[in-house]
mmCIF file of the N, C-alpha and C atoms, coordinates in Angstrom:
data_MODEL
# 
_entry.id   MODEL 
# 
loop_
_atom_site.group_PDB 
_atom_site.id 
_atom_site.type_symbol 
_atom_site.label_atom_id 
_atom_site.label_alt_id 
_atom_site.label_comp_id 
_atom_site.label_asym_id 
_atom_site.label_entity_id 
_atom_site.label_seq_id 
_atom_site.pdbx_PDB_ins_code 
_atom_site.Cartn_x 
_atom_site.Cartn_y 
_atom_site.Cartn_z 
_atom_site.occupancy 
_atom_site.B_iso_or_equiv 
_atom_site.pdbx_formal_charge 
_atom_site.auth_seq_id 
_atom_site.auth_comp_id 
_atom_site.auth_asym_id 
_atom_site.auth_atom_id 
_atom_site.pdbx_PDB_model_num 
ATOM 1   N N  . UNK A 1 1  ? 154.721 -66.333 -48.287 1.00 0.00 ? 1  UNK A N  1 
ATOM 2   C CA . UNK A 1 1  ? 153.822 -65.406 -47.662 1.00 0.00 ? 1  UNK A CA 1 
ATOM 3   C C  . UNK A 1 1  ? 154.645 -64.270 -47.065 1.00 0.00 ? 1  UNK A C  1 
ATOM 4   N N  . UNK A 1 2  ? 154.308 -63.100 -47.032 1.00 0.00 ? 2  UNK A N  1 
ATOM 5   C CA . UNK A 1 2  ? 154.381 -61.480 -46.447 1.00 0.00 ? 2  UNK A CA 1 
ATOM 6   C C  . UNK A 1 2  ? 154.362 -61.785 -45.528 1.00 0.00 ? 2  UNK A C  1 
ATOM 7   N N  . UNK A 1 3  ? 154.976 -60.615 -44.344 1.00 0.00 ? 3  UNK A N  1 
ATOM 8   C CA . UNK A 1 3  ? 154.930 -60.510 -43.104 1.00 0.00 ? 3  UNK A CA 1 
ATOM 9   C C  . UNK A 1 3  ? 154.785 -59.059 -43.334 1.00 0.00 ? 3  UNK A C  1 
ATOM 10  N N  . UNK A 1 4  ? 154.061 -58.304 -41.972 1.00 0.00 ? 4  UNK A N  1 
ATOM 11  C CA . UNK A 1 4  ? 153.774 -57.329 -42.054 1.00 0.00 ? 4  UNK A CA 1 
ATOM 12  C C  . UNK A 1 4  ? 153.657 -56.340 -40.958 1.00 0.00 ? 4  UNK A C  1 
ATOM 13  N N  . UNK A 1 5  ? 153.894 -55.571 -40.092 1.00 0.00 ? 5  UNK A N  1 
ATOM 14  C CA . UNK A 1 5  ? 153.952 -55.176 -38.814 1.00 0.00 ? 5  UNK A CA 1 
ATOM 15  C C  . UNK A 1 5  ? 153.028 -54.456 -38.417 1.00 0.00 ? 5  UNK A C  1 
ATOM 16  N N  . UNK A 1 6  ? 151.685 -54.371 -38.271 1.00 0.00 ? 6  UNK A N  1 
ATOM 17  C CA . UNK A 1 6  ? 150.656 -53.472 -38.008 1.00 0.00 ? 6  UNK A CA 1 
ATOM 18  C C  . UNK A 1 6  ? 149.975 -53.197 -35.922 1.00 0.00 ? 6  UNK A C  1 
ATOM 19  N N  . UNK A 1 7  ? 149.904 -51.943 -36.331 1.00 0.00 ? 7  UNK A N  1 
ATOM 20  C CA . UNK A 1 7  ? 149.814 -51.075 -34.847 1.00 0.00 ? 7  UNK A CA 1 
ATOM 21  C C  . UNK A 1 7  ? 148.272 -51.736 -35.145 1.00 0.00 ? 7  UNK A C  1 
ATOM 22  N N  . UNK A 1 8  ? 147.377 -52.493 -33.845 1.00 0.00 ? 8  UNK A N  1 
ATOM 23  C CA . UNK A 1 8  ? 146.201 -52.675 -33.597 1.00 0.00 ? 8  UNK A CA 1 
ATOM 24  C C  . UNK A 1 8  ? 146.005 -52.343 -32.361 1.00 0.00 ? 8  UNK A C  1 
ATOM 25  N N  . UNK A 1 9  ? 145.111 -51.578 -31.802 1.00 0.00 ? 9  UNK A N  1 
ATOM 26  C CA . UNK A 1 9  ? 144.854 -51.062 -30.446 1.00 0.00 ? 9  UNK A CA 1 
ATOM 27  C C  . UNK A 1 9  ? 144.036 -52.115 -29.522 1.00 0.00 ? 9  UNK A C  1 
ATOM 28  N N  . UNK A 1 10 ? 144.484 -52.335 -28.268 1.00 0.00 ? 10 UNK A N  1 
ATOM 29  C CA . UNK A 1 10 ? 144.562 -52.980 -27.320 1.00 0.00 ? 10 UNK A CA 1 
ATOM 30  C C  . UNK A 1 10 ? 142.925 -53.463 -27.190 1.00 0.00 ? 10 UNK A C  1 
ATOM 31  N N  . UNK A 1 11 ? 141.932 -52.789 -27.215 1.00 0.00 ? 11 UNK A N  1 
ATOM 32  C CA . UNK A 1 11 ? 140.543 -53.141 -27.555 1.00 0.00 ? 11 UNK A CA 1 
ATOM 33  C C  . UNK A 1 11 ? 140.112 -54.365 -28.589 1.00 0.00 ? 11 UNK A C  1 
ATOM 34  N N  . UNK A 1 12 ? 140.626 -53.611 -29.507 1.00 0.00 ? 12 UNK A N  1 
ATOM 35  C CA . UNK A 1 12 ? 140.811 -54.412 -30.811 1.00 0.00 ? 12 UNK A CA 1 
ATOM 36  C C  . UNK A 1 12 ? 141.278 -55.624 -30.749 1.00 0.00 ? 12 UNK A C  1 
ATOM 37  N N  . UNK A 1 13 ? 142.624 -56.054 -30.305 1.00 0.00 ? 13 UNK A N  1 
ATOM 38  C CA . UNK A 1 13 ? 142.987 -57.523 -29.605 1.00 0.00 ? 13 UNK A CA 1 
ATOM 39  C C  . UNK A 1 13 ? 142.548 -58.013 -29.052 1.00 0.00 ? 13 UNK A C  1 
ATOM 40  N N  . UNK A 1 14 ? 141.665 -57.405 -27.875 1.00 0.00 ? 14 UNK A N  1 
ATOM 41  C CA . UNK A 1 14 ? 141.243 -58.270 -27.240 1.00 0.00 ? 14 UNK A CA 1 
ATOM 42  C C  . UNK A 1 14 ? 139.749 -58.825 -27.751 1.00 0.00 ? 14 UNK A C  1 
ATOM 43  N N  . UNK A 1 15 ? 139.457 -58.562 -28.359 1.00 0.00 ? 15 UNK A N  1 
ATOM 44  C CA . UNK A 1 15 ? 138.145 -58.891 -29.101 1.00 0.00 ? 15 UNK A CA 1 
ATOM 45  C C  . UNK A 1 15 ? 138.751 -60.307 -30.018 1.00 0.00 ? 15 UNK A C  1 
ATOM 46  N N  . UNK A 1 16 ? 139.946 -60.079 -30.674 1.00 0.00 ? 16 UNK A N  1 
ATOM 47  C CA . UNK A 1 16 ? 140.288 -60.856 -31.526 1.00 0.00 ? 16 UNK A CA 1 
ATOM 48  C C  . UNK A 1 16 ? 140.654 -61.956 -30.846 1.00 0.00 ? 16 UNK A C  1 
ATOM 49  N N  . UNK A 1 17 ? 141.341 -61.806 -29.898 1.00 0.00 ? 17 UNK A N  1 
ATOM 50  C CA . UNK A 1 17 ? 141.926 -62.856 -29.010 1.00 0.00 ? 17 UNK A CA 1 
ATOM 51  C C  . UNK A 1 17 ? 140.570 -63.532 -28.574 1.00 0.00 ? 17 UNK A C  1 
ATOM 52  N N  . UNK A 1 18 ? 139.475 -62.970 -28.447 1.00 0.00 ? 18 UNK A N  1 
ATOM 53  C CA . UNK A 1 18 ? 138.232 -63.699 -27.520 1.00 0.00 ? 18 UNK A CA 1 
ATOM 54  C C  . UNK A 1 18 ? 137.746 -64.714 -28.579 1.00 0.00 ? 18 UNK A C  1 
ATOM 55  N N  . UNK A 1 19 ? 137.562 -64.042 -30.161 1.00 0.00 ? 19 UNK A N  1 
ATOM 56  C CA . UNK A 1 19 ? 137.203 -64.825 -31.384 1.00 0.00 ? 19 UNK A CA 1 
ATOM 57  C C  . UNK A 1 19 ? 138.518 -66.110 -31.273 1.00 0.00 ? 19 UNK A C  1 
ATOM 58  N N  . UNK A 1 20 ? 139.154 -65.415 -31.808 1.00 0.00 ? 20 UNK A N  1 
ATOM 59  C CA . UNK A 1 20 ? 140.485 -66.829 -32.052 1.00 0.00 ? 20 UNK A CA 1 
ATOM 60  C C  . UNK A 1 20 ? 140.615 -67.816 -30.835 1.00 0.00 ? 20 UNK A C  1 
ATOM 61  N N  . UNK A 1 21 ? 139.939 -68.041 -29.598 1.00 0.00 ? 21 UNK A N  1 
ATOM 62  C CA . UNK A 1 21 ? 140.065 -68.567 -28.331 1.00 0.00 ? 21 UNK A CA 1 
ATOM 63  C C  . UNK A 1 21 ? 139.124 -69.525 -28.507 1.00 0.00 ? 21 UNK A C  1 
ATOM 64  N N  . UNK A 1 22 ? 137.457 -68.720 -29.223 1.00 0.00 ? 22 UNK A N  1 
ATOM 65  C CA . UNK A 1 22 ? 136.397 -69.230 -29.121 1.00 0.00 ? 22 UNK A CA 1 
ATOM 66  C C  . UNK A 1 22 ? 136.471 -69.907 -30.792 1.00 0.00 ? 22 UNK A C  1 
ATOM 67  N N  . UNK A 1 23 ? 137.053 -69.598 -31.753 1.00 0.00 ? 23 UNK A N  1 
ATOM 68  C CA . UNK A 1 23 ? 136.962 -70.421 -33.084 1.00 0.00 ? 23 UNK A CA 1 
ATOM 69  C C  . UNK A 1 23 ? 138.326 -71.817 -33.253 1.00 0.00 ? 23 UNK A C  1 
ATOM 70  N N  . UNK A 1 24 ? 139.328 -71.218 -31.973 1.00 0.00 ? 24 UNK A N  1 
ATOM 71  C CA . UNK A 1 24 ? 140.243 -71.835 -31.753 1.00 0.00 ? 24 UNK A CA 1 
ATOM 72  C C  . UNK A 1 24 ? 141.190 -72.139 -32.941 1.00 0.00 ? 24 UNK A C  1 
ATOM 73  N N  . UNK A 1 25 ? 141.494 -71.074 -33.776 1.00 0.00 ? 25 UNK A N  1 
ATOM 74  C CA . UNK A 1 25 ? 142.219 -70.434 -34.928 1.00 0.00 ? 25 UNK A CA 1 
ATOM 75  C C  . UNK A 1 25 ? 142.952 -69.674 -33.996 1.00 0.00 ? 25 UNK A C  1 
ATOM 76  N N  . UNK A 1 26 ? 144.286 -69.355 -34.966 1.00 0.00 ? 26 UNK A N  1 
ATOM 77  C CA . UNK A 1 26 ? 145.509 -68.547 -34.165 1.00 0.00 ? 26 UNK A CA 1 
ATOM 78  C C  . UNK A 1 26 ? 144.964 -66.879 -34.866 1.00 0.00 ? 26 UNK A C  1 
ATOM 79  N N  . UNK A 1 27 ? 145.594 -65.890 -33.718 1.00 0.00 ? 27 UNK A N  1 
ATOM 80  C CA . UNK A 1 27 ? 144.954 -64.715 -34.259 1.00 0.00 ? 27 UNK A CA 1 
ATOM 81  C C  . UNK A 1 27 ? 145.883 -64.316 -36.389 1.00 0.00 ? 27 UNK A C  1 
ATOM 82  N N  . UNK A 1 28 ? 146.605 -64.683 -36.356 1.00 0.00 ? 28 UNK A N  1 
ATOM 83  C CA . UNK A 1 28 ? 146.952 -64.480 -38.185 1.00 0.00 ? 28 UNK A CA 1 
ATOM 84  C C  . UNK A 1 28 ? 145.773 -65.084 -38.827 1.00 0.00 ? 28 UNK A C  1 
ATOM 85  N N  . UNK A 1 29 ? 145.161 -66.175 -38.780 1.00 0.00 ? 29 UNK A N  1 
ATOM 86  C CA . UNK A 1 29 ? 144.368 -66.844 -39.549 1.00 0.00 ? 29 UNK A CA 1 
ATOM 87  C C  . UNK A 1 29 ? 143.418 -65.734 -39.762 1.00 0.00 ? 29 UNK A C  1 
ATOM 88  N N  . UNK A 1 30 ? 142.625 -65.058 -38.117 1.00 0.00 ? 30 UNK A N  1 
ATOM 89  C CA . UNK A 1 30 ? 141.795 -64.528 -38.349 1.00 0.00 ? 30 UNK A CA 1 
ATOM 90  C C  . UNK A 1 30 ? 142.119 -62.539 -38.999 1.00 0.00 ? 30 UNK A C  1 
ATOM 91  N N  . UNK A 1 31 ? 143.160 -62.241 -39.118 1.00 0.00 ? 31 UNK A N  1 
ATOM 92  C CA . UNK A 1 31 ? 143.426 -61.613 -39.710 1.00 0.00 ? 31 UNK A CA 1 
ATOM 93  C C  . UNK A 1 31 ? 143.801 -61.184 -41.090 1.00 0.00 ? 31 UNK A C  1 
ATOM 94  N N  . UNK A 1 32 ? 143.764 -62.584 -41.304 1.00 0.00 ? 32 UNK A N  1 
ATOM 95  C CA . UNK A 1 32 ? 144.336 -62.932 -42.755 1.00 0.00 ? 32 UNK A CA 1 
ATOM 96  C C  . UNK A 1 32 ? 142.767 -62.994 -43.381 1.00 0.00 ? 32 UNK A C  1 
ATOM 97  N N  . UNK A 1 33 ? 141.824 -63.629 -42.734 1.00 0.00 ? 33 UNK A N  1 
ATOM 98  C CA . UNK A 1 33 ? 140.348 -63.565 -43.254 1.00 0.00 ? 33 UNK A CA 1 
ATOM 99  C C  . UNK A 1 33 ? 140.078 -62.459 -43.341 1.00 0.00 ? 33 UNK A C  1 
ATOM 100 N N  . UNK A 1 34 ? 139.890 -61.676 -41.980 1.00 0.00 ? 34 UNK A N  1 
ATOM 101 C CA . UNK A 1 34 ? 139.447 -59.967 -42.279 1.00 0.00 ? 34 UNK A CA 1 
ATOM 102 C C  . UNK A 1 34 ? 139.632 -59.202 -43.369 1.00 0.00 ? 34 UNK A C  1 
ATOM 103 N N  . UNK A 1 35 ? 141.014 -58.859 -43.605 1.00 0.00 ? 35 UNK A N  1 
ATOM 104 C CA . UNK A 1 35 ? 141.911 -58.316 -44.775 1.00 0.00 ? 35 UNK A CA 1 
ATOM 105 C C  . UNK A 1 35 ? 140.968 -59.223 -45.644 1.00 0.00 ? 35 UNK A C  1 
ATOM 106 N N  . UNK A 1 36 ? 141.482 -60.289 -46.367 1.00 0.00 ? 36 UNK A N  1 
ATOM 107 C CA . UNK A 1 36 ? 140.399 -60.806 -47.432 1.00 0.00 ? 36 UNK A CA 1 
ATOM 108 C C  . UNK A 1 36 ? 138.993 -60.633 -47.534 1.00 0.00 ? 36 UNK A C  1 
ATOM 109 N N  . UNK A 1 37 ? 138.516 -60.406 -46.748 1.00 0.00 ? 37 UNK A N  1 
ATOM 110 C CA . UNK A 1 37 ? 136.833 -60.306 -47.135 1.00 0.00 ? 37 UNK A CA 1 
ATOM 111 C C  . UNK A 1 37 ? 136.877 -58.571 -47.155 1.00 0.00 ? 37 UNK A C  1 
ATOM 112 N N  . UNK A 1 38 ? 137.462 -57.697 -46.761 1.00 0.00 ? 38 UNK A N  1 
ATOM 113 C CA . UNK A 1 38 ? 137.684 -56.514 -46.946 1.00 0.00 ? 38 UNK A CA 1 
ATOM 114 C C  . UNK A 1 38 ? 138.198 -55.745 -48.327 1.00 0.00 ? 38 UNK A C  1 
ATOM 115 N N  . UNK A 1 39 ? 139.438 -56.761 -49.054 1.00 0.00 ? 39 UNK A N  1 
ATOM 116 C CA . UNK A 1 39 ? 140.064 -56.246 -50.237 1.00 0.00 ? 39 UNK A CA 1 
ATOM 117 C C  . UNK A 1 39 ? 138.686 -56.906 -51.102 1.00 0.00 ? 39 UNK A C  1 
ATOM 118 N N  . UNK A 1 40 ? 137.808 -58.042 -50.884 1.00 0.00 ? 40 UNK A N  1 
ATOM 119 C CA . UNK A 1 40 ? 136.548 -58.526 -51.745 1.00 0.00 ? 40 UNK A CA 1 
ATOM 120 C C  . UNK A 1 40 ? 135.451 -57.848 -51.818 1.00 0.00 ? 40 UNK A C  1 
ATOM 121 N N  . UNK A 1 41 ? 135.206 -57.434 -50.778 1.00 0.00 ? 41 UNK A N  1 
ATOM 122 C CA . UNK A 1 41 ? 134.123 -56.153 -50.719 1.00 0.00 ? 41 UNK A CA 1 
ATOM 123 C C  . UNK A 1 41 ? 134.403 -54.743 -51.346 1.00 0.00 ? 41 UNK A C  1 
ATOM 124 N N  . UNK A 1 42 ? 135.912 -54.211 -51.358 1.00 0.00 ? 42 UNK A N  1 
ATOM 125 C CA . UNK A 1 42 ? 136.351 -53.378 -52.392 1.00 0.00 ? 42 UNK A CA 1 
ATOM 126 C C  . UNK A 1 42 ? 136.413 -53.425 -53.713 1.00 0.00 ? 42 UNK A C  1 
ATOM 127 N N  . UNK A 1 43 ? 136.456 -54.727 -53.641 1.00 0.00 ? 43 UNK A N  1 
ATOM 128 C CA . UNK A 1 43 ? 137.022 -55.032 -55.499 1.00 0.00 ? 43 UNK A CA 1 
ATOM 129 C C  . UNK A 1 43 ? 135.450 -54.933 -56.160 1.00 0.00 ? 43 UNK A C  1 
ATOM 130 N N  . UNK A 1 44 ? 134.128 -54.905 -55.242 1.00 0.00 ? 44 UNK A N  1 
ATOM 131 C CA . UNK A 1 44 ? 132.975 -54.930 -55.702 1.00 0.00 ? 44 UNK A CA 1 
ATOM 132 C C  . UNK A 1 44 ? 132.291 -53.613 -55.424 1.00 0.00 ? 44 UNK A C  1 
ATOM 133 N N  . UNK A 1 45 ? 132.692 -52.966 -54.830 1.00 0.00 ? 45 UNK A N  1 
ATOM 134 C CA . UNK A 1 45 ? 131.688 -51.788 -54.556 1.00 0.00 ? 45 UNK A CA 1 
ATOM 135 C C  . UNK A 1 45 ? 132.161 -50.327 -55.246 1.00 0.00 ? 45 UNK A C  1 
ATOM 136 N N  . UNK A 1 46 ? 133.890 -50.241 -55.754 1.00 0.00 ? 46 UNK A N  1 
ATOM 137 C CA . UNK A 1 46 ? 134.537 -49.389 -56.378 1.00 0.00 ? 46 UNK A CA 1 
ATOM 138 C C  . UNK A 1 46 ? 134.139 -49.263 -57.754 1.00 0.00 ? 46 UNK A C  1 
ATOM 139 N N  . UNK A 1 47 ? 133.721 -50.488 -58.776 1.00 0.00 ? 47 UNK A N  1 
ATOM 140 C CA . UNK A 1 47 ? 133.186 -49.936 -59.678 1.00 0.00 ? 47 UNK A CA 1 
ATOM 141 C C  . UNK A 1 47 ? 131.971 -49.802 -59.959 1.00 0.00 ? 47 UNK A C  1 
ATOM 142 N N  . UNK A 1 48 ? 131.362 -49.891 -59.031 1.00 0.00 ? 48 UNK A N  1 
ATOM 143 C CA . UNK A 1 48 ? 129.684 -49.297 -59.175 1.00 0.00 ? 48 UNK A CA 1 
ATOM 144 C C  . UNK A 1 48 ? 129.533 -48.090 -58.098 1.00 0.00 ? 48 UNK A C  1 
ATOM 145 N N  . UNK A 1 49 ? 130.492 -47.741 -57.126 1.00 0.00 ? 49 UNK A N  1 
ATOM 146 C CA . UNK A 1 49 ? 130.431 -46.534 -57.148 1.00 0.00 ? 49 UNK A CA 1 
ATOM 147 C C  . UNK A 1 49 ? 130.585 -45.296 -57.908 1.00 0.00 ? 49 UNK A C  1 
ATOM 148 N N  . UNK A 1 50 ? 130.892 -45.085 -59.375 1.00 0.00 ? 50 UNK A N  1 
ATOM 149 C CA . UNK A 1 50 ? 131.108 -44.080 -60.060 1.00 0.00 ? 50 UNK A CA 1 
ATOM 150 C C  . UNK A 1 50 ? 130.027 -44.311 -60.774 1.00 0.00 ? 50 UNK A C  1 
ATOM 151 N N  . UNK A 1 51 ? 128.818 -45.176 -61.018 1.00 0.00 ? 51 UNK A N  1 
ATOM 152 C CA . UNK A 1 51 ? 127.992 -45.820 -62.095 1.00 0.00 ? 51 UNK A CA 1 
ATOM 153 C C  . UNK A 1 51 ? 127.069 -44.254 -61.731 1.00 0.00 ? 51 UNK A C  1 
ATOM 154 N N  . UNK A 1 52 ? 126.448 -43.882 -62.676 1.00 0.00 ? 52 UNK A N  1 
ATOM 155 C CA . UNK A 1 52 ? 125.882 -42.820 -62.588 1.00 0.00 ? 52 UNK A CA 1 
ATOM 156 C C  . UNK A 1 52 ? 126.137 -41.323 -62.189 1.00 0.00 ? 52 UNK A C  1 
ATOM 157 N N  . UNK A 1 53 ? 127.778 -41.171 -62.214 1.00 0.00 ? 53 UNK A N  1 
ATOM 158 C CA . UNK A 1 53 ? 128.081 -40.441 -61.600 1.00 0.00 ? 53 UNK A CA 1 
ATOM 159 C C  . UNK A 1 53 ? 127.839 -39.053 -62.306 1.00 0.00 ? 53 UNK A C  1 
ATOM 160 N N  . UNK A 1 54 ? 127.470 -39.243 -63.443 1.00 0.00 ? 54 UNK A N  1 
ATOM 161 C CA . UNK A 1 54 ? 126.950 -37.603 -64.279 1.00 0.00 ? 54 UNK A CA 1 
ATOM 162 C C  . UNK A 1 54 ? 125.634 -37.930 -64.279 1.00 0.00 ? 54 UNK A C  1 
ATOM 163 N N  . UNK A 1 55 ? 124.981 -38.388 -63.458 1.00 0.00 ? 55 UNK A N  1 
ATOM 164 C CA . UNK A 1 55 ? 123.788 -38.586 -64.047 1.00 0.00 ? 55 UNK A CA 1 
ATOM 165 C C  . UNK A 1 55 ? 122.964 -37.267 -62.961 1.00 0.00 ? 55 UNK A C  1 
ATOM 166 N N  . UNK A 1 56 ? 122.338 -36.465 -64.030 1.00 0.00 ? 56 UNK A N  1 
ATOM 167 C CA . UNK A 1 56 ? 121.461 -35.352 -63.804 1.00 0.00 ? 56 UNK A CA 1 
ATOM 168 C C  . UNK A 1 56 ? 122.567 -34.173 -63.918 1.00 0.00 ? 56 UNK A C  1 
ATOM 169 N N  . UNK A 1 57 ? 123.470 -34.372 -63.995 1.00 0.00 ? 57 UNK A N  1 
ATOM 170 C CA . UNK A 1 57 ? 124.576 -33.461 -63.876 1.00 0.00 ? 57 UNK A CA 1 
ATOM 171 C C  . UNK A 1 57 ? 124.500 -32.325 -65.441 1.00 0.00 ? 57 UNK A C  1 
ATOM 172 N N  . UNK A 1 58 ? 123.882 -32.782 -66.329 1.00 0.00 ? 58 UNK A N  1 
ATOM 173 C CA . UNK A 1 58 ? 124.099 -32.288 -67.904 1.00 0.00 ? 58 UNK A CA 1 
ATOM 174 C C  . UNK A 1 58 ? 122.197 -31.911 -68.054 1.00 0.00 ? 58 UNK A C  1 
ATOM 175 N N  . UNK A 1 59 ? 121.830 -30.480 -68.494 1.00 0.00 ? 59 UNK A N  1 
ATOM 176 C CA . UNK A 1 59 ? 120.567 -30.310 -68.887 1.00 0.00 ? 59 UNK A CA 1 
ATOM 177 C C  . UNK A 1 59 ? 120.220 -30.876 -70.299 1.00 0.00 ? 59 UNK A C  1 
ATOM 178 N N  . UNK A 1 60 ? 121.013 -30.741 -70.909 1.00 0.00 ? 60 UNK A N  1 
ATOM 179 C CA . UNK A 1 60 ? 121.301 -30.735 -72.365 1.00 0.00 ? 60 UNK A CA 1 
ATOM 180 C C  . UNK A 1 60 ? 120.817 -32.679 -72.747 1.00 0.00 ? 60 UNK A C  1 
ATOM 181 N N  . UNK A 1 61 ? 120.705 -32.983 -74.010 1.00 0.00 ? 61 UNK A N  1 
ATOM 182 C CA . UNK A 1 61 ? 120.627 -34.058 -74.479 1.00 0.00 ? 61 UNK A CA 1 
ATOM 183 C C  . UNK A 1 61 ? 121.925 -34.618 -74.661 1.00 0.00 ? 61 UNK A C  1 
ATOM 184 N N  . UNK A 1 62 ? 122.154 -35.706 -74.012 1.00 0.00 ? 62 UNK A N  1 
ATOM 185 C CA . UNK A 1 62 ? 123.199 -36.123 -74.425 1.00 0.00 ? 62 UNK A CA 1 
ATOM 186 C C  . UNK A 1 62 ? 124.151 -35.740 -75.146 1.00 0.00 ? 62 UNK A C  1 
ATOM 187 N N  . UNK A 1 63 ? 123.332 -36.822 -76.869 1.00 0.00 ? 63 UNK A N  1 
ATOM 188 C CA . UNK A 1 63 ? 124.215 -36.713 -78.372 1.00 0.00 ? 63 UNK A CA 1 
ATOM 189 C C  . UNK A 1 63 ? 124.573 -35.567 -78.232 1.00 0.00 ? 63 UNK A C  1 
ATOM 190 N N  . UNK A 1 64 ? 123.680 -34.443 -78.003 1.00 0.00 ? 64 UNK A N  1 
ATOM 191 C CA . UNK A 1 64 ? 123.782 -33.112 -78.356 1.00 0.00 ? 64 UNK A CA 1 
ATOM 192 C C  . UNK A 1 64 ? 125.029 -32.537 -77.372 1.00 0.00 ? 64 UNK A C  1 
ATOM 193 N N  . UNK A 1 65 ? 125.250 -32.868 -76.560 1.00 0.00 ? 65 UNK A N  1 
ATOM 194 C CA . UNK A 1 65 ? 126.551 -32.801 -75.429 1.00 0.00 ? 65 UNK A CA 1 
ATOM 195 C C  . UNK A 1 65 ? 127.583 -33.154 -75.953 1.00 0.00 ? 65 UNK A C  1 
ATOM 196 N N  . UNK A 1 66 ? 127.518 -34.418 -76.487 1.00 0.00 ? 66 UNK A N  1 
ATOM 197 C CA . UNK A 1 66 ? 128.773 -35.390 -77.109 1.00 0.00 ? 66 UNK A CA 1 
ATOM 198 C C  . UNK A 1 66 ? 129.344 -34.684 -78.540 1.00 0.00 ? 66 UNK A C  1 
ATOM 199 N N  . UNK A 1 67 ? 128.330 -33.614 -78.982 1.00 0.00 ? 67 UNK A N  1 
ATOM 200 C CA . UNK A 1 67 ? 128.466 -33.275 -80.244 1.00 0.00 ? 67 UNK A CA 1 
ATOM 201 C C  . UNK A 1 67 ? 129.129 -31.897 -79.832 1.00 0.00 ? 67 UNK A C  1 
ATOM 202 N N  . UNK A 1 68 ? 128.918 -31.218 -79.226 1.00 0.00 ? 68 UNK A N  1 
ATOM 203 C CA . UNK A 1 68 ? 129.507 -30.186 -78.182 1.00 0.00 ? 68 UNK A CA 1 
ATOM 204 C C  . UNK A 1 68 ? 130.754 -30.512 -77.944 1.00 0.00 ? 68 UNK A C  1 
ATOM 205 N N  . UNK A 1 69 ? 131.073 -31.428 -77.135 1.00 0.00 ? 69 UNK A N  1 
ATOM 206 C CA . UNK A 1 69 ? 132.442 -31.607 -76.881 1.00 0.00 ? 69 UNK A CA 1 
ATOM 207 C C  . UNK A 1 69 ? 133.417 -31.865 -78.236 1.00 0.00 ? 69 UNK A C  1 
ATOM 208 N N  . UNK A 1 70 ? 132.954 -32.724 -79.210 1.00 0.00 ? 70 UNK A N  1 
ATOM 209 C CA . UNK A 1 70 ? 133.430 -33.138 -80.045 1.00 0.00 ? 70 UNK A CA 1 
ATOM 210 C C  . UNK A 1 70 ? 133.694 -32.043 -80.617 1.00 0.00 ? 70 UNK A C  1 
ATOM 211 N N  . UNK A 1 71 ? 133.371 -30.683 -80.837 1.00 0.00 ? 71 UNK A N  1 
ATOM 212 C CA . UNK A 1 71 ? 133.235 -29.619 -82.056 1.00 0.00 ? 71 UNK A CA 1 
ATOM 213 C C  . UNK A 1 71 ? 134.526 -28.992 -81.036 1.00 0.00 ? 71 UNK A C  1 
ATOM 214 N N  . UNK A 1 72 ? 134.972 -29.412 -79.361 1.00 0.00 ? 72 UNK A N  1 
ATOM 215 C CA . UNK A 1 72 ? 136.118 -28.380 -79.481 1.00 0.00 ? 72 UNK A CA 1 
ATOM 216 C C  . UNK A 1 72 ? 137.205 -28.739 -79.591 1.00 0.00 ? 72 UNK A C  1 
ATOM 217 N N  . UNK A 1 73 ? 137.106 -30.296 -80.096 1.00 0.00 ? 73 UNK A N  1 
ATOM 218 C CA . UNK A 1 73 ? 138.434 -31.308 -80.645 1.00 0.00 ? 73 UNK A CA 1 
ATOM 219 C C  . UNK A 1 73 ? 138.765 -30.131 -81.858 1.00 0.00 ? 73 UNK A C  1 
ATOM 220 N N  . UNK A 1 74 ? 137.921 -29.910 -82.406 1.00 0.00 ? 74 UNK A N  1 
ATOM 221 C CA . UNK A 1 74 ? 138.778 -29.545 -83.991 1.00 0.00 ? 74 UNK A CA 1 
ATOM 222 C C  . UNK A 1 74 ? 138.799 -27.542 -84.014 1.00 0.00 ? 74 UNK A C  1 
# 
């Protein structure tokens, strides 16, 4: 396992410290959860954020777009 040195502001600890007191987990455990349910919620919301991302963006018909672009390949 990584070690890692991160600045958390004094608010912030103490909140954590009140959780880890009251779940009676050391504060890494509960940091180590945070980070994980955080990089899991990214790994799900990044590729359906671009899903539609031309959508209304083109007046034109599609094919007829795709056929457009294609004609300035050659």
């Amino acid at each position: 396992m990584a070690k890692t040195l991160v600045d958390i502001p004094s608010e912030l600890m103490a909140q954590l410290d009140t959780i880890a007191q009251k779940e009676h987990l050391p504060r890494a455990a509960l940091i180590r959860a945070a980070i994980s349910a955080w990089l899991s919620q990214q790994a799900q919301t990044v590729p359906t954020s671009a899903f539609g991302l031309l959508k209304n963006k083109f007046v034109e018909d599609s094919v007829q777009w795709q056929k457009k672009i294609r004609d300035e390949w050659t």
